[in-house]
VOGU-3710 file (C-alpha; in Angstrom, 3 decimals, decimal comma):
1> xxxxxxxxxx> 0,000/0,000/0,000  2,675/1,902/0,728  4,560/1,685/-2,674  1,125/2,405/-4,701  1,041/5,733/-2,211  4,930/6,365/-2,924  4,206/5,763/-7,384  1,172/8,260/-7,082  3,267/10,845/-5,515  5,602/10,346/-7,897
11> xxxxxxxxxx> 3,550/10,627/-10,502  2,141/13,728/-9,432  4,992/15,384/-8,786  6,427/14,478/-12,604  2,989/15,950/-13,429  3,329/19,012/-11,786  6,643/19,272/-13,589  5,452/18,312/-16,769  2,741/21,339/-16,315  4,905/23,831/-15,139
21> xxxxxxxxxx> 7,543/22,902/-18,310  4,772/23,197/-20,501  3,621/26,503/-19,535  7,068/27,609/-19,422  7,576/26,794/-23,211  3,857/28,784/-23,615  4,863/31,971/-21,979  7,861/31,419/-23,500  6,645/31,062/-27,234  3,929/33,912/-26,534
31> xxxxxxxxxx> 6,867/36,100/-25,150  9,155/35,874/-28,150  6,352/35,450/-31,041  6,631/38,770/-33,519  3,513/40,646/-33,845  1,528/40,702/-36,680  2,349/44,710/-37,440  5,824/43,838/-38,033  7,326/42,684/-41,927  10,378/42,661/-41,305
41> xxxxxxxxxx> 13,295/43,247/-38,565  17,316/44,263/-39,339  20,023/45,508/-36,721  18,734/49,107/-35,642  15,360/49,082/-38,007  11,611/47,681/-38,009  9,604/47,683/-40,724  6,072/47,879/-40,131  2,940/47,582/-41,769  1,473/51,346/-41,253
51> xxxxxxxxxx> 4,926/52,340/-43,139  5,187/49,847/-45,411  1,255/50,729/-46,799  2,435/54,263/-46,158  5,250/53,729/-49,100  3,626/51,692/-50,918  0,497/53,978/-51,910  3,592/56,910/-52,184  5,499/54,990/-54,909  2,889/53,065/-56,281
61> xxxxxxxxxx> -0,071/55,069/-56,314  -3,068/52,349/-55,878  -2,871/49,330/-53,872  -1,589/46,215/-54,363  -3,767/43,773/-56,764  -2,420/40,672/-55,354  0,137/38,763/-52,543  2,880/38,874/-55,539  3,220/42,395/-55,379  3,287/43,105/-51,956
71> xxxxxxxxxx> 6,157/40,366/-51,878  7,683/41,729/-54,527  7,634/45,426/-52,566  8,494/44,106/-49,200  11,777/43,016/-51,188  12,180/46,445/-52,400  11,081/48,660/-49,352  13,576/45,805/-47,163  16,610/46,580/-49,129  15,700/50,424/-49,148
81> xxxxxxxxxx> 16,090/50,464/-45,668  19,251/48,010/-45,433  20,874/50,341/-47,228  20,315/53,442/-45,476  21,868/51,523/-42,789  24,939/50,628/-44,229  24,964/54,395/-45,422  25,044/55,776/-41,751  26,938/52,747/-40,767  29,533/53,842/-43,231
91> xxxxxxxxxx> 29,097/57,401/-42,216  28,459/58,809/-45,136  25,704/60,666/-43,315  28,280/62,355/-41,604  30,368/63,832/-45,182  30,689/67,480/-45,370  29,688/67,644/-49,175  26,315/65,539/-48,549  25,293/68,196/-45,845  26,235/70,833/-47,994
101> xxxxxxxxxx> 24,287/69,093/-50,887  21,373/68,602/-48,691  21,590/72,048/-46,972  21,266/73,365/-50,545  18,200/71,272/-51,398  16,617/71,942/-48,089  16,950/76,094/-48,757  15,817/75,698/-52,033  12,717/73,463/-51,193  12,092/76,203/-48,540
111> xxxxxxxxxx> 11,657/78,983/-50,728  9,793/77,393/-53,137  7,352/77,013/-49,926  7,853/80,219/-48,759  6,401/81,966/-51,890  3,780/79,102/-52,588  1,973/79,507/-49,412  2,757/83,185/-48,406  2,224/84,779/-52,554  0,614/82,279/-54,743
121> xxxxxxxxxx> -1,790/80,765/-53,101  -3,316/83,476/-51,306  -3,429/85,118/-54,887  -4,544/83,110/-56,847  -7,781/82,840/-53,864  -8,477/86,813/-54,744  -7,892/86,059/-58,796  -10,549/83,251/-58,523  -12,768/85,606/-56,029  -12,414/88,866/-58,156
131> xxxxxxxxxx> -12,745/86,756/-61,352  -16,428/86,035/-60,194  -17,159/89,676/-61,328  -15,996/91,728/-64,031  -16,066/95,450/-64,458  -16,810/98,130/-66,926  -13,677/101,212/-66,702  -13,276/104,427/-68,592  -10,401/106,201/-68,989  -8,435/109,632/-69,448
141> xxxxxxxxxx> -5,057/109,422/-71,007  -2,175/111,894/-70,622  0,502/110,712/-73,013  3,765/111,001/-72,169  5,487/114,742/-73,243  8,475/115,003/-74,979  11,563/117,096/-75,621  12,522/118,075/-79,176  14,879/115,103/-79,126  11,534/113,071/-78,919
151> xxxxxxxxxx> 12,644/111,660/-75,353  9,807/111,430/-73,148  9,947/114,185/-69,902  8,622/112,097/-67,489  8,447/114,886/-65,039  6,042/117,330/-66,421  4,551/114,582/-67,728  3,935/113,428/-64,089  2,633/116,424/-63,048  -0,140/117,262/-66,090
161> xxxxxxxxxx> -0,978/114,228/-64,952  -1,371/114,834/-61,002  -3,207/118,209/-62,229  -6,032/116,835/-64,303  -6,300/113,784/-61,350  -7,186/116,784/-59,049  -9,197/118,466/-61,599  -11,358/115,478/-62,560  -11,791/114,944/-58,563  -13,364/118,288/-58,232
171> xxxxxxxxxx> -14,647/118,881/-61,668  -18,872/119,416/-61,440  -18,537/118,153/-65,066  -19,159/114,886/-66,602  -16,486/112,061/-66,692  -17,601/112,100/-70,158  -16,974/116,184/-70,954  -13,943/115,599/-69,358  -12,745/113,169/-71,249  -13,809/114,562/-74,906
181> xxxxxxxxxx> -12,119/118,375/-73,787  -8,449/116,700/-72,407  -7,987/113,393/-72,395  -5,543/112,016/-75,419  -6,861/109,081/-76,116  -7,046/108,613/-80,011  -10,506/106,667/-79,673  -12,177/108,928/-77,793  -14,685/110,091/-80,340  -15,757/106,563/-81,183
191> xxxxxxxxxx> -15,449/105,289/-77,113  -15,595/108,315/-74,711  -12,976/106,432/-73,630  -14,834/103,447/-72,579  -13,172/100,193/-72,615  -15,969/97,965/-72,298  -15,679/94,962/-69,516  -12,881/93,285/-68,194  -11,890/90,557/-65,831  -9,521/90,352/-62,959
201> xxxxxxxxxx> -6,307/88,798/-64,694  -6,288/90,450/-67,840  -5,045/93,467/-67,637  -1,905/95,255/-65,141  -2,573/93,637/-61,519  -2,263/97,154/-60,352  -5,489/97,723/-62,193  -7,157/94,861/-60,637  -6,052/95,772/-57,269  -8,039/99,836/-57,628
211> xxxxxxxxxx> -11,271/98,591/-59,927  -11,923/95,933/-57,796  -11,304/97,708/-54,383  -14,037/100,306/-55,431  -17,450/100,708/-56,107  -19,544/102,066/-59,486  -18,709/105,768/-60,119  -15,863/105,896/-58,391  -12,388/106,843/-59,706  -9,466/104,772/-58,819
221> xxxxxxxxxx> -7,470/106,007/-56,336  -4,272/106,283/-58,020  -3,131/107,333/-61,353  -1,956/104,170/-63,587  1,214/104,609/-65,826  1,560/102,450/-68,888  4,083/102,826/-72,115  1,313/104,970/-73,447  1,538/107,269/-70,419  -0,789/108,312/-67,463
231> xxxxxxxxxx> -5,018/107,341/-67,220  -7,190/108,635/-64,977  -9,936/105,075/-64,763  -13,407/105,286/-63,344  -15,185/102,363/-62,591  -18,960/102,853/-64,473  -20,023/98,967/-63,580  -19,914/95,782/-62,169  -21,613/92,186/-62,926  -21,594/88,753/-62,112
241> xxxxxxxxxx> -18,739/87,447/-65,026  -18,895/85,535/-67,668  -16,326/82,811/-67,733  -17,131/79,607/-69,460  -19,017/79,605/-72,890  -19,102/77,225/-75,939  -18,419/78,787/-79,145  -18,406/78,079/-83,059  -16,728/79,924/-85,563  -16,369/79,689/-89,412
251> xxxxxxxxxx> -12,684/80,604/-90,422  -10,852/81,849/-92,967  -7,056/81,596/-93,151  -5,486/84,652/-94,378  -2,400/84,434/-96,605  -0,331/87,102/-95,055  1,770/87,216/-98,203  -0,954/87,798/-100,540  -2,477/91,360/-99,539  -5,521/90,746/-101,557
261> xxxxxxxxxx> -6,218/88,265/-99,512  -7,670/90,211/-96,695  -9,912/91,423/-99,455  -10,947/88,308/-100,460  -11,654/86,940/-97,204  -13,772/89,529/-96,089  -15,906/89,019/-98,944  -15,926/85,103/-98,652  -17,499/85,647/-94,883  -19,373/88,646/-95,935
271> xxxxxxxxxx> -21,386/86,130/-98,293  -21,472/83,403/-95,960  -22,814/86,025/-93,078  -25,319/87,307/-95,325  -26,778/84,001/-96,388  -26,774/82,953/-92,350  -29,223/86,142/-92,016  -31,580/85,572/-95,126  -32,032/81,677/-93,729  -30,225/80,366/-96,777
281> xxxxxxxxxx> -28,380/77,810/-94,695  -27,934/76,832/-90,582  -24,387/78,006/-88,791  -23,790/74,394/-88,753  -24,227/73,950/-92,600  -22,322/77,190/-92,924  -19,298/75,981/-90,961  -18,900/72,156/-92,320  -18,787/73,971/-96,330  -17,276/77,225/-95,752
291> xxxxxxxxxx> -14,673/77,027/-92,519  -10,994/76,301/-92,999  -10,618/75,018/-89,533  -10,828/71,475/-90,444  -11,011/70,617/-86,875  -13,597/71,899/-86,220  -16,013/72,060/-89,596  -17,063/69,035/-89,219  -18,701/68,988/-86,081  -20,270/72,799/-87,497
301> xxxxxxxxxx> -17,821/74,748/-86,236  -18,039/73,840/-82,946  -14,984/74,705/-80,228  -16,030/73,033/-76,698  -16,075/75,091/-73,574  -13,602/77,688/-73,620  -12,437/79,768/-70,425  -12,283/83,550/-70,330  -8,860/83,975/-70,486  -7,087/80,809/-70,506
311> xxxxxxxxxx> -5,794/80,300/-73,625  -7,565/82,421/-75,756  -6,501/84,875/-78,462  -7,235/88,581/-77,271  -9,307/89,673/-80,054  -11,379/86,366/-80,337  -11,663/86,775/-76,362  -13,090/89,894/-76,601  -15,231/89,544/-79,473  -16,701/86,187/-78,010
321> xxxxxxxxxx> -17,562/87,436/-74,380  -19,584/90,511/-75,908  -22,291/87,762/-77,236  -24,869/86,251/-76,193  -26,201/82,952/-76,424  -27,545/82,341/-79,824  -25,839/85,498/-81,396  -23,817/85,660/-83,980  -20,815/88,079/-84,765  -19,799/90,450/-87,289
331> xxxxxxxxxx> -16,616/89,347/-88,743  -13,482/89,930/-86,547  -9,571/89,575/-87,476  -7,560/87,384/-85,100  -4,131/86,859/-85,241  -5,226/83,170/-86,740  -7,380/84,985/-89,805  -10,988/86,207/-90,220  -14,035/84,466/-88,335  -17,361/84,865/-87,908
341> xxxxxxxxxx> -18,460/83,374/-84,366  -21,535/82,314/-82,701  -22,340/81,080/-78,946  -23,976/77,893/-78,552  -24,171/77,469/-74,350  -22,839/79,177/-71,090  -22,147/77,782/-68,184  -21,502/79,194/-64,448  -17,943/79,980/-63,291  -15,959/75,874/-62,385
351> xxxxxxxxxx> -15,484/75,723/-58,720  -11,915/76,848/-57,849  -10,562/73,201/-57,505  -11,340/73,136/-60,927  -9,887/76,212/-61,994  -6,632/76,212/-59,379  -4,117/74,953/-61,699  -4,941/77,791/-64,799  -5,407/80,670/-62,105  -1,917/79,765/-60,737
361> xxxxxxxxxx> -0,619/79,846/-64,530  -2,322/83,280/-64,692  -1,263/84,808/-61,406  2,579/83,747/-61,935  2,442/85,420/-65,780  0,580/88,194/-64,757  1,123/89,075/-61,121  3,852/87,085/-59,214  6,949/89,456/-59,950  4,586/92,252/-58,557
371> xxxxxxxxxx> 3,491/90,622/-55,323  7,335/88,873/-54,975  9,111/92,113/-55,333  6,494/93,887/-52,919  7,118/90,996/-50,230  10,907/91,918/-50,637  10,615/95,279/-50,011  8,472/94,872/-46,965  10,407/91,948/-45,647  13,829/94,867/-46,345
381> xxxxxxxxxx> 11,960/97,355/-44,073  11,070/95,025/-41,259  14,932/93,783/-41,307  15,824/96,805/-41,407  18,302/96,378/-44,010  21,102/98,959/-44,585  23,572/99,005/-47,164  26,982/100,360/-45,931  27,766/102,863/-48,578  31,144/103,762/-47,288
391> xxxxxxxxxx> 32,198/99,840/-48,392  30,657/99,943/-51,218  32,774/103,036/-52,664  35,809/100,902/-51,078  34,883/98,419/-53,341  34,791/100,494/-56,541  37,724/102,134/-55,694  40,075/98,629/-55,589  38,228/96,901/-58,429  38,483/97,120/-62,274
401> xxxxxxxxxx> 35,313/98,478/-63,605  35,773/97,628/-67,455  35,447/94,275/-66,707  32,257/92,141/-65,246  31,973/89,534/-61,894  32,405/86,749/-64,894  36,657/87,684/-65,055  38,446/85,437/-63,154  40,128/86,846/-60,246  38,081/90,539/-60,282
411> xxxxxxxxxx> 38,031/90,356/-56,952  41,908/89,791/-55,957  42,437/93,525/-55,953  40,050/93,865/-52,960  42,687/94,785/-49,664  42,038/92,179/-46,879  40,495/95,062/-44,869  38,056/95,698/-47,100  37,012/91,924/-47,159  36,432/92,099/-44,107
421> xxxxxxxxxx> 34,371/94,639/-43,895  30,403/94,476/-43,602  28,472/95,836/-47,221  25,494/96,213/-45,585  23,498/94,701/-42,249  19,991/93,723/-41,243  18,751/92,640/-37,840  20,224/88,768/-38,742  23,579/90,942/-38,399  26,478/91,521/-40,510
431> xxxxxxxxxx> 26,966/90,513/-44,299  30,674/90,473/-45,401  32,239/92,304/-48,650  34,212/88,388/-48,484  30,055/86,705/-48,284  28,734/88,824/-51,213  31,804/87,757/-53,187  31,824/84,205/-52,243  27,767/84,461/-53,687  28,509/86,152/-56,383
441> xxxxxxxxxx> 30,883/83,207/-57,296  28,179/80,925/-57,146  24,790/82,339/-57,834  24,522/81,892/-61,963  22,133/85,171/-62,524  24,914/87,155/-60,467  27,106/86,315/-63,213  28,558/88,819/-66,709  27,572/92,065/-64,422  29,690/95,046/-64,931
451> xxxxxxxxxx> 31,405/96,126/-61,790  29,578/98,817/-61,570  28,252/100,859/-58,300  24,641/99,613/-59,002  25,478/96,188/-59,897  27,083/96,005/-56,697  24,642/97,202/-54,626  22,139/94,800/-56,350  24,251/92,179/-55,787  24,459/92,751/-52,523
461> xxxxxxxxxx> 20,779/92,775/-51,896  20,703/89,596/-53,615  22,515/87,888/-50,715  20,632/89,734/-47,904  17,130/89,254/-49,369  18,166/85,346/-49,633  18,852/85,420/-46,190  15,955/87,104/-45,589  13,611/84,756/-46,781  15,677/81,818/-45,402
471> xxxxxxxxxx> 14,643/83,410/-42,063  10,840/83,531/-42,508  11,246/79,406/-43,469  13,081/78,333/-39,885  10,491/75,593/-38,504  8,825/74,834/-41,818  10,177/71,155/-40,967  7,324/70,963/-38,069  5,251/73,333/-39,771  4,429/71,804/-42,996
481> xxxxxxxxxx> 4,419/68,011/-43,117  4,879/67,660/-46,962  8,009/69,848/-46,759  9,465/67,208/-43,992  8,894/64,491/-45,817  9,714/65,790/-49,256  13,572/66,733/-47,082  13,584/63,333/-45,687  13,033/61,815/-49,111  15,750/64,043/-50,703
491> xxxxxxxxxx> 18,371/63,405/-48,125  17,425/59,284/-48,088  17,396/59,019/-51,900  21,068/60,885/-52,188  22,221/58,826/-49,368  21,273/55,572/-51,404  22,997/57,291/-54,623  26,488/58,074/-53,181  26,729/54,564/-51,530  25,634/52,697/-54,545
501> xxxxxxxxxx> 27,649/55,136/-56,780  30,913/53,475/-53,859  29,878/50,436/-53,590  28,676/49,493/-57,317  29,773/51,983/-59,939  32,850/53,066/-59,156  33,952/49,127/-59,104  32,651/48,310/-62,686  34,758/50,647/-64,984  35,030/49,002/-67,929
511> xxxxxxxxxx> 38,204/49,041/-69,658  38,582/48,288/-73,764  40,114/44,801/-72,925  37,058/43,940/-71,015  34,468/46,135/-73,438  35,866/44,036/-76,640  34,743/40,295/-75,983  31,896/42,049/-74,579  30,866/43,157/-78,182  32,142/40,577/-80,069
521> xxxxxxxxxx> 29,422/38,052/-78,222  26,636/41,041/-78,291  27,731/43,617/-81,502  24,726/42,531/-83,075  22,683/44,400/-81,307  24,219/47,296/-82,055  23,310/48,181/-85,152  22,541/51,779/-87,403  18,773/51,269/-89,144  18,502/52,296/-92,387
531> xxxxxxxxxx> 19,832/56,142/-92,523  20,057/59,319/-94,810  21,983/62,474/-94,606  20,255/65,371/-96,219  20,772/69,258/-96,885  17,646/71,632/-95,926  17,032/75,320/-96,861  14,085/75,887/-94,408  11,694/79,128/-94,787  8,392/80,475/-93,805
541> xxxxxxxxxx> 7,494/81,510/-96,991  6,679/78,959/-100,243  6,908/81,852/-102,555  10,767/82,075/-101,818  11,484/78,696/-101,271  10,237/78,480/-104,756  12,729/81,178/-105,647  15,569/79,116/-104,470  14,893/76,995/-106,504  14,734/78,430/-109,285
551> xxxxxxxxxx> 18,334/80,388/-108,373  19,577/76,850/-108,118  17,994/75,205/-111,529  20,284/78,442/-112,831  23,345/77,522/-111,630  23,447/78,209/-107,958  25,020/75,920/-105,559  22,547/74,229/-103,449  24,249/74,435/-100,380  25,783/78,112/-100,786
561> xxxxxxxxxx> 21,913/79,100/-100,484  21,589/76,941/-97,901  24,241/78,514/-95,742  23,116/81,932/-96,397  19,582/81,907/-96,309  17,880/78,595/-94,372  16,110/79,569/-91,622  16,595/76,721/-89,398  18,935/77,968/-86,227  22,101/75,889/-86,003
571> xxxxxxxxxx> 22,575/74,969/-89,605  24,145/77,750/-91,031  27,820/76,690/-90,376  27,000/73,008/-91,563  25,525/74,437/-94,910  22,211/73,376/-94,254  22,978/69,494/-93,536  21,698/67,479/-90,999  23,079/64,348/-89,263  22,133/61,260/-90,374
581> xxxxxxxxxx> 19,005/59,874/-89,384  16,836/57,315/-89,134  14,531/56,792/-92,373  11,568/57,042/-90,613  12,704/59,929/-88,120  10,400/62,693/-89,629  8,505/63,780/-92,517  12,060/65,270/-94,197  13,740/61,905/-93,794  10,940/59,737/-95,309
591> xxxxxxxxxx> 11,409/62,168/-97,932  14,500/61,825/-98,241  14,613/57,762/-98,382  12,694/57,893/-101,522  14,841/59,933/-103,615  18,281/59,353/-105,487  21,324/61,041/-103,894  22,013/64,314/-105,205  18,188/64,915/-106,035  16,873/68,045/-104,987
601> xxxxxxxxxx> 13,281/68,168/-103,440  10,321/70,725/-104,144  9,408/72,401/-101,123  7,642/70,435/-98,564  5,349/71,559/-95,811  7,165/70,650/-92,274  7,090/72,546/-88,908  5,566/75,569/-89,919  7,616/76,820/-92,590  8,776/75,167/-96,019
611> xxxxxxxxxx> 12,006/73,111/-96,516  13,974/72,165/-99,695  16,281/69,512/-99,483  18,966/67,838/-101,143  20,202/64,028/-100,502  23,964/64,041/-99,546  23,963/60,203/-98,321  22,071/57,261/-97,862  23,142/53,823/-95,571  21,701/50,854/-95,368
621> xxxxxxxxxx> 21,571/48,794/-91,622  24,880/47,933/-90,577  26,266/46,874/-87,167  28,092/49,179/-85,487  31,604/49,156/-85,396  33,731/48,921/-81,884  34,541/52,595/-81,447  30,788/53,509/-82,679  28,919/51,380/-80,406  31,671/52,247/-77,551
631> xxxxxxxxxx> 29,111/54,515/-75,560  26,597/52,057/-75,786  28,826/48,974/-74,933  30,338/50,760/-71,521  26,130/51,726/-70,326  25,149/48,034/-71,233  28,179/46,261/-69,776  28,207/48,661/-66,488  24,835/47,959/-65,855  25,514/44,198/-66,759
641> xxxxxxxxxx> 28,154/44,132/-64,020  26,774/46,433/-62,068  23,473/44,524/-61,482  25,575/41,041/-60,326  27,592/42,992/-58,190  24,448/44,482/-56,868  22,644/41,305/-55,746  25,806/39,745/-54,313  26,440/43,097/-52,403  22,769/43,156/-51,227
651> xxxxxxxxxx> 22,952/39,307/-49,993  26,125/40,350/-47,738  23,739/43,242/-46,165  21,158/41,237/-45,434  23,654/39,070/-43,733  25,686/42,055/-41,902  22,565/43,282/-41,084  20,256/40,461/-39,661  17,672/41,361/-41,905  14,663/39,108/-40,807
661> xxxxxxxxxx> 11,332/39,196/-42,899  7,881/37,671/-42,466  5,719/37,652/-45,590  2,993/35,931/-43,919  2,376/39,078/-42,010  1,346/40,800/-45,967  -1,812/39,120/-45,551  -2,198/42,274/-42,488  -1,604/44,268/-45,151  -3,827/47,064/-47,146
671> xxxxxxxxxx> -6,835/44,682/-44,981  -10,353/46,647/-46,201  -12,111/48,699/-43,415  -15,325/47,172/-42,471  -18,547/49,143/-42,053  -21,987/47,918/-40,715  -20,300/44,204/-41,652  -19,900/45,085/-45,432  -16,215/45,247/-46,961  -15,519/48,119/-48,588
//
């Protein structure tokens, strides 16, 4: 009884142990198992899903269609990140020229920022605002006086100028009397010097900033000089604008070397106009039999939606907005001919998502070098920016003003002293004569300026308005996400570069003993198509390229002409002949394969002009010889070498870097969010 009592203790006890073991190895197991969050683990770095999505909708724009892919990507985003460690590991982090590089990158970025959010988007938000009304103006001009030498004397000009402002302030007469007694305006009998409606964008920003800062019958507040001298504008009216119709149009394409032409296409469209108003015929019919815009003919002239002024040519802008829908046009002269134009629909304004990207097109042709050079001067007043003009005559005293900040060594003449010395200081402190010239060695628009007292100066402010603006963009790294990771992205991708460029490139130089058996086992594949060589005389005119010709049918040497007279930029000094090309490379070439070397062409239509040519050469396909293909052979067998080395290089960093990856965690991956039960 005893023993049985002695086994069942012993029996328990093993079973005790046996229990505890096993929930050892549990805790155990549960204690080192690797969550499901994590892809992949190397010495310093985890990968995780949220990133790993994160870069994968950044590079790849959609999600993954299958497990495949996000395999394949784990592979990629893995070695990404293995080599950013070996990068830092390596220290190249830590190299003066790759935080110089990115320094550069990061200032540059930051400007680009600086003007984005603090000028362009906050104008192109009053463009699309303003543009939601347009406005009637009138003017009074004062053209500019002049001197008997015909220079213009902008001073008394000026002040006529300031004198009728005051007058027309105070005047109990008429805008209108005004206007027909003084105002020089050459239109004034037919216009009393109206000018019809405009839109914010079209005209001088400083115009849009007055007419749209004040209401009907009031004058602007400040006179506006253009190159045709000084207006006085009054604002008669404002509406709700116009700025998305559909129009049609019959054309007719002028000859602009035939001056009948005009002539004759006035009285083509006079004909087809007056058969539109007797009912002879629809627009439609009018435009599919009689419009030389084969685009659109066929579909009766139609154009689509068109935008006030995006795109549009001035006079067929202004003719257009002044109908309305149904009506038809006189005949108006564009810069592409003669048209007659109808409106077929109107639509309201596009919501300014829609319109954002042609505003911003607008604002920086139209208004950016305005607003920029405004923020500058402010941004000089609050920094209180002085320019040390004792310096600056130092400087013009030591240097050589004949020749520009382009001749080497212009500065060498400057005493150390002077070096030294501050040009001018703001409240960021002090900026060296030794700074500006160390900027001016650098900064390509600072470059071919005489060394002049001006230039100087300007240069100067060059370097402290940089500054400046540098100044306003400290913290934009926790300020605006997209700029930190934009930085990040920068810096990571030209980490990735130089070590590759170390570990990869620099060991696969090919050298001509290598390149040789190289192209001996591949030289068919580099091989020269089918080619011609050609001469061209290229003008805008057929009429003369018809008289060539004929000059060279008497006698005259083909190429002679060509070297004189073509038209095309660049082949003057080659006599008109281009390199050989392709058969098939454009219309010239095609050309060109069909005729007999040494025949001469009659002129063809090609790029907007007419071209003559002469065949100098044809080729058949050939393979390349060694020293041909030579640029081609060193790219292929680089990359040939460069890609084993590659994969052997990335196996060792896998290695050195305990790079651990779990692709049965992708299934965690880009999961679909669940609402009421329902995948979406």
């Amino acid at each position: 009884m005893l023993n049985i009592l002695r086994q069942i203790s012993l029996v328990k006890t093993a079973l005790i142990r046996l229990l505890v073991l096993a929930l050892g190895v549990q805790l155990f197991s549960a204690c080192s198992s690797v969550p499901d969050s994590v892809l992949a683990t190397m010495a310093g770095d985890t990968i995780r899903v949220p990133a790993y999505e994160e870069m994968f909708l950044r590079t790849r724009m959609t999600a993954p269609v299958d497990l495949g892919e996000k395999q394949q990507f784990l592979n990629t985003f893995t070695d990404y990140r293995l080599k950013l460690l070996e990068a830092s590991a390596q220290g190249l982090d830590r190299d003066e020229a790759f935080q110089q590089e990115v320094q550069q990158y990061r200032d540059q970025l930051a400007l680009t920022f600086l003007y984005d959010n603090e000028l362009v988007e906050p104008g192109v938000r009053t463009l699309y605002d303003r543009r939601l009304e347009e406005v009637k103006l009138q003017h009074l001009v004062v053209k500019w006086v002049k001197f008997a030498d015909d220079s213009i004397d902008t001073l008394t000009t000026r002040r006529k100028a300031e004198d009728m402002f005051e007058m027309v302030k105070t005047s109990p007469l008429p805008f209108d009397t005004l206007i027909m007694r003084f105002s020089d305006d050459a239109s004034k009998e037919r216009t009393t010097g109206e000018l019809g409606w405009f839109i914010a964008g079209s005209s001088f920003p400083q115009l849009d900033d007055m007419m749209y800062s004040i209401e009907p019958g009031e004058y602007a507040p400040q006179l506006l000089r253009t190159v045709f001298g000084y207006h006085i504008f009054k604002l008669l009216d404002r509406k709700p604008a116009r700025q998305r119709l559909r129009p049609a149009h019959i054309l007719y394409r002028l000859d602009l070397n035939n001056p009948n032409d005009t002539t004759a296409g006035y009285a083509h469209l006079s004909l087809v106009l007056d058969s539109l108003k007797r009912g002879l015929a629809t627009f439609e019919e009018l435009a599919l039999h009689n419009s030389q815009d084969s685009t659109s003919a066929a579909s009766g002239g139609d154009l689509g939606w068109m935008t006030r002024g995006i795109n549009l040519e001035p006079r067929f802008e202004t003719a257009l907005f002044n109908l309305e829908v149904g009506e038809v046009s006189n005949i108006i002269r564009t810069a592409f001919g003669m048209h007659i134009i109808k409106v077929l629909d109107e639509e309201p304004p596009l919501p300014y998502e829609q319109q954002r990207d042609d505003l911003r097109r607008i604002y920086r042709n139209e208004r950016f070098a305005m607003d920029y050079l405004n923020f500058v001067y402010d941004k000089r007043e609050e920094y209180q920016l002085r320019i040390n003009d004792n310096v600056a005559n130092q400087i013009m005293a030591a240097v050589d003003t004949t020749i520009t900040t382009s001749t080497p060594g212009w500065h060498k003449t400057l005493p150390q002293e002077v070096l030294d010395a501050y040009l001018l200081r703001t409240t960021l402190g002090p900026v060296s004569v030794r700074d500006v010239v160390e900027a001016i060695r650098t900064e390509p628009t600072a470059q071919m300026r005489r060394l002049t007292r001006i230039n100087i100066d300007t240069l100067a402010l060059l370097v402290a308005d940089e500054a400046i603006a540098l100044d306003q963009t400290a913290g934009y790294e926790q300020k605006y996400p997209m700029f930190a990771r934009l930085l990040k992205e920068y810096r990571e991708s030209t980490l990735i570069s130089n070590l590759e460029q170390k570990e990869i490139w620099d060991k696969v130089e090919a050298s001509d003993t290598e390149l040789k058996p190289y192209w001996e086992q591949h030289k068919e594949k580099y091989r020269f198509p089918p080619r011609v060589k050609f001469a061209e005389i290229f003008t805008y005119n057929e009429k003369q390229a018809r008289q060539y010709l004929d000059s060279i049918a008497n006698g005259a040497d083909f190429q002679y002409i060509a070297a004189r007279y073509t038209q095309r930029p660049g082949l003057y000094s080659t006599e008109g002949a281009w390199e050989y090309l392709p058969v098939d490379e454009n219309e010239l070439a095609k050309k060109a394969a069909k005729m007999r070397v040494g025949e001469i062409s009659m002129p063809i239509s090609f790029q907007g002009g007419f071209s003559v040519i002469k065949v100098l050469d044809q080729q058949l396909s050939r393979t390349k010889t060694f020293e041909e293909a030579r640029s081609e052979l060193i790219a292929a067998y680089n990359q040939d070498r460069g890609n084993a080395r590659r994969e052997a290089w990335m196996q060792a960093l896998r290695t050195k870097h305990a790079l651990v990856s779990y692709p049965e965690h992708l299934e965690h991956t880009f999961v679909p969010v669940k609402d009421g039960g329902e995948e979406k």
